[in-house]
C-alpha positions in Angstrom: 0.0 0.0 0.0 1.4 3.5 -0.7 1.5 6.3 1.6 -0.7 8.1 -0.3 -3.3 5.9 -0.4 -2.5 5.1 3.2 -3.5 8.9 4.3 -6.5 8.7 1.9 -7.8 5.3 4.3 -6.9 7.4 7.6 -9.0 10.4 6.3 -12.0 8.0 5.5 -12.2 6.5 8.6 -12.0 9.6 10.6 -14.6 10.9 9.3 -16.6 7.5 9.8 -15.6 8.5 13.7 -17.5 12.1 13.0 -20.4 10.0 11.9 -20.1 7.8 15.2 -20.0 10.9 17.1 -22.6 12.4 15.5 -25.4 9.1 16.3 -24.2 8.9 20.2 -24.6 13.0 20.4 -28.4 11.9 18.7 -28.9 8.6 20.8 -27.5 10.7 24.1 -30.0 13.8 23.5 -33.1 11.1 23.3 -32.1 9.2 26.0 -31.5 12.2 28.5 -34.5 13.8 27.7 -36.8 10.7 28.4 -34.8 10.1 31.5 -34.7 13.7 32.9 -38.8 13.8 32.2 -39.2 10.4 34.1 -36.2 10.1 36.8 -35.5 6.5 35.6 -38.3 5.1 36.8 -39.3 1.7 36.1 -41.3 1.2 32.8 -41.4 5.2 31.9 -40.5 6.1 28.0 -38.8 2.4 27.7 -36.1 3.2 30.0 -34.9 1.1 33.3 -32.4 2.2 35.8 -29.6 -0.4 37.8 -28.5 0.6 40.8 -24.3 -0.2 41.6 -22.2 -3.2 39.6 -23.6 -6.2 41.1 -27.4 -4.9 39.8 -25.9 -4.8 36.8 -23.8 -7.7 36.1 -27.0 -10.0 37.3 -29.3 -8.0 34.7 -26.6 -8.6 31.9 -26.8 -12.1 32.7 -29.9 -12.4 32.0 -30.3 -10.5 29.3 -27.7 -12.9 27.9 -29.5 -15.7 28.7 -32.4 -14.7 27.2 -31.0 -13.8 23.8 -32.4 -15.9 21.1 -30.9 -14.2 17.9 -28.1 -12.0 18.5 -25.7 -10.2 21.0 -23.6 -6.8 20.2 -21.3 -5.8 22.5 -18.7 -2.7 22.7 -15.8 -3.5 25.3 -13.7 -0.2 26.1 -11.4 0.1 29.0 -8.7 -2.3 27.9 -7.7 -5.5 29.4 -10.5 -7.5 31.4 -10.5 -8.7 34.7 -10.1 -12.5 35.7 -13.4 -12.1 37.2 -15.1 -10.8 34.4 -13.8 -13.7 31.8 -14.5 -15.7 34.2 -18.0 -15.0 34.5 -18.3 -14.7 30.8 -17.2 -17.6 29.4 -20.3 -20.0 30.5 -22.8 -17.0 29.0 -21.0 -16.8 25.9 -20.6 -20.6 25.0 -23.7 -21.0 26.1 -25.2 -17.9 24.1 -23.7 -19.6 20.8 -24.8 -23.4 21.3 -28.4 -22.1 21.1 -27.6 -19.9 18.1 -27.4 -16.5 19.6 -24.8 -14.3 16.8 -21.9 -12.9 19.3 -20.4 -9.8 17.9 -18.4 -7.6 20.1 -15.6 -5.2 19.5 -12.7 -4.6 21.8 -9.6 -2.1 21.7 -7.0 -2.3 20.0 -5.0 -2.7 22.8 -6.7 -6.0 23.8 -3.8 -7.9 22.0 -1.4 -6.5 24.7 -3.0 -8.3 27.5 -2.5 -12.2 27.3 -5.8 -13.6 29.0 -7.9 -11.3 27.2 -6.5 -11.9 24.2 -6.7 -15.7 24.4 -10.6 -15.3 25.8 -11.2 -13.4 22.3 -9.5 -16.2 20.7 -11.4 -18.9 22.2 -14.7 -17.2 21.8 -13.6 -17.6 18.1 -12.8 -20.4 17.8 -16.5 -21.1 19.0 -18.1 -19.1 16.2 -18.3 -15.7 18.2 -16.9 -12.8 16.0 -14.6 -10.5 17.6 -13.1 -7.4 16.2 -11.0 -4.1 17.4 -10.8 -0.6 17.2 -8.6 2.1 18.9 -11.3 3.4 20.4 -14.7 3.0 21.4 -17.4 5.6 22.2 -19.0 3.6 25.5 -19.6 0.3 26.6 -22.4 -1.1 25.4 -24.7 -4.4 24.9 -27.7 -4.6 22.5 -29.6 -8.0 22.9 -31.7 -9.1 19.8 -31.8 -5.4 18.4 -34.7 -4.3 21.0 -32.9 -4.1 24.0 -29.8 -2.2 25.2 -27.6 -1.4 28.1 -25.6 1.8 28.6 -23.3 3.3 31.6 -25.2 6.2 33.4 -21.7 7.3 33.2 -19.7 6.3 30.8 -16.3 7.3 33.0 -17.5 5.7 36.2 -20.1 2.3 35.9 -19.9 1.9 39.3 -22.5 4.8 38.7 -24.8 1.6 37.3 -26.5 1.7 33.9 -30.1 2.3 32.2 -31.7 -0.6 30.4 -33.3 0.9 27.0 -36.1 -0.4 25.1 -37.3 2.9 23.4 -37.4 2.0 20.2 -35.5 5.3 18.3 -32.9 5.0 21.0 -31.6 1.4 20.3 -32.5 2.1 16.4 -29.3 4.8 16.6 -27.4 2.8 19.1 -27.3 0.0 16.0 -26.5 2.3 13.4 -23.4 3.2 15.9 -22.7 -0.4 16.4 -23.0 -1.4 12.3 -20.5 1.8 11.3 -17.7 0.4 14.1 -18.1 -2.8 13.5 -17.9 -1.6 9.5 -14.4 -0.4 10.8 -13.0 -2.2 13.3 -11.0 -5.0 12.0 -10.3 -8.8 13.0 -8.4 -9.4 16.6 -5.4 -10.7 14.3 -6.1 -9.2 11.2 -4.9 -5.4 11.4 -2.5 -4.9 8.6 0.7 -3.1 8.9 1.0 0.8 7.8 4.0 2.0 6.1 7.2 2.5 7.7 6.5 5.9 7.8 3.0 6.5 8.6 1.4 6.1 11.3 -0.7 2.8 13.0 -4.5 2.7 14.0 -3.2 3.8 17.5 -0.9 6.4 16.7 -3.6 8.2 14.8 -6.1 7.9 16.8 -3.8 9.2 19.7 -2.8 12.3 17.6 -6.6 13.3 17.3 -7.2 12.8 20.6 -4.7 14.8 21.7 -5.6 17.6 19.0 -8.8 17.4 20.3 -7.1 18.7 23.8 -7.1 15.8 25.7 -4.3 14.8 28.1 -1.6 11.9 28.2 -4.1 10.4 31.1 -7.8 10.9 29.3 -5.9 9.4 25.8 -4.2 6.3 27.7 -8.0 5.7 28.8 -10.0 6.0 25.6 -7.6 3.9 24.5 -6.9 1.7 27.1 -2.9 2.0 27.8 -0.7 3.0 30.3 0.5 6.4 30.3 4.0 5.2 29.9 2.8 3.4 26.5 1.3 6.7 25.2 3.8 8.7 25.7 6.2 6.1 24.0 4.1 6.1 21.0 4.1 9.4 20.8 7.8 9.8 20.9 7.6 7.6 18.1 5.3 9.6 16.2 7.4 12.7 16.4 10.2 10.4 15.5 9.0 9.5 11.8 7.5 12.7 11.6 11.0 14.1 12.3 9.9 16.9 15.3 11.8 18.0 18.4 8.4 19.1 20.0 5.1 18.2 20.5 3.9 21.6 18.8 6.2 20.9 15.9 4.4 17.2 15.8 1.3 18.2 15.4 2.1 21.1 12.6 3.8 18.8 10.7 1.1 15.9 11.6 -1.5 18.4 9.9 1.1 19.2 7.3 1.2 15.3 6.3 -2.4 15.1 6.4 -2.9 12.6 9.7 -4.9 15.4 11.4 
């Protein structure tokens, strides 16, 4: 692949991001409007409130168990616990013996964490479909297209989550799902840029950090260690050839990665 064409890819799928952006800011306007007119409660405008982690982890199970058709499922925040493969395994096998479609999309990051990576593989390997991206917009779990799960706060879930059923709610939630997914690209199957252009991550990092985010909120969103992020960034200034991070990023938009 040339360089040119390289930057062309990069420009495409930022803007596929914008697009992203642009359904959660719609999904996010709906669903805080119904949930500020009804306070969460029970039933009101298709919405359902959980209270604190354990709420939510037995309400995911069952919504997993209940699955007949298909499960999508956005996985930010990097590495996953021991606890939570744990737990997930026996859902997911199960899930997919009874013909339940398992789609979920990690980070990219994933592939630095041994047990994660090997629970991807193995969910694989039983027909599940797993796929990456540098970044995701929220955690997230849509069971057969009517029903979806969302963080009341998307930086702290120990804040709980809202169970939607509104139906213009999960509609965008799906069209967020399909243009990742559209994206995102097979645990093992990210191919390697040029020499001298930049990876998935790199990019990603560069925007974010355009955006004005700090080392920390970047190493989140994508789900490094700040040490790692500011190692890839010295690398970026490296093949952009800049002594600064200011230089970096005027040559970065110079090159055409921002």
């Amino acid at each position: 692949m040339s360089f040119s064409s390289y930057i062309h890819r990069r420009e495409m799928e930022i803007h596929a991001q914008q697009l992203e952006l642009a359904a959660v800011r719609a999904a996010t306007a709906e669903l805080t409007a119904a949930y500020a007119a009804h306070q969460g409660s029970r039933g009101s405008a298709g919405l359902e409130r959980l209270n604190g982690v354990h709420e939510v982890r037995a309400r995911l199970t069952e919504l997993s168990r209940r699955a007949t058709e298909e499960l999508l499922a956005f996985m930010p925040g990097g590495a996953l616990s021991q606890d939570a493969l744990d737990a997930s395994r026996p859902l997911d096998e199960r899930s997919l013996e009874s013909g339940v479609r398992l789609k979920t999309v990690f980070l990219d990051s994933v592939v630095n964490d041994r047990a994660t990576t090997e629970y991807a593989r193995w969910l694989s390997t039983l027909g599940g479909e797993v796929r990456t991206l540098p970044v995701l917009p929220l955690r997230m779990l849509v069971a057969d297209r009517t029903t979806a799960v969302l963080p009341i706060d998307p930086e702290d879930s120990r804040q709980g989550a809202v169970i939607v059923h509104a139906t213009g709610v999960v509609a965008a939630l799906l069209a967020l799902f399909d243009m990742a997914w559209e994206r995102a690209v097979p645990l093992d199957g990210s191919r390697a840029p040029h020499a001298d252009a930049p990876s998935r991550q790199e990019l990603t990092l560069l925007n974010l950090l355009a955006q004005g985010h700090t080392d920390e909120v970047a190493a989140r969103k994508l789900g490094l260690s700040l040490r790692t992020v500011r190692r890839m960034m010295a690398s970026v200034s490296g093949k952009l050839g800049a002594r600064s991070r200011f230089e970096a990023g005027v040559l970065a938009s110079r090159s055409g990665w921002l």
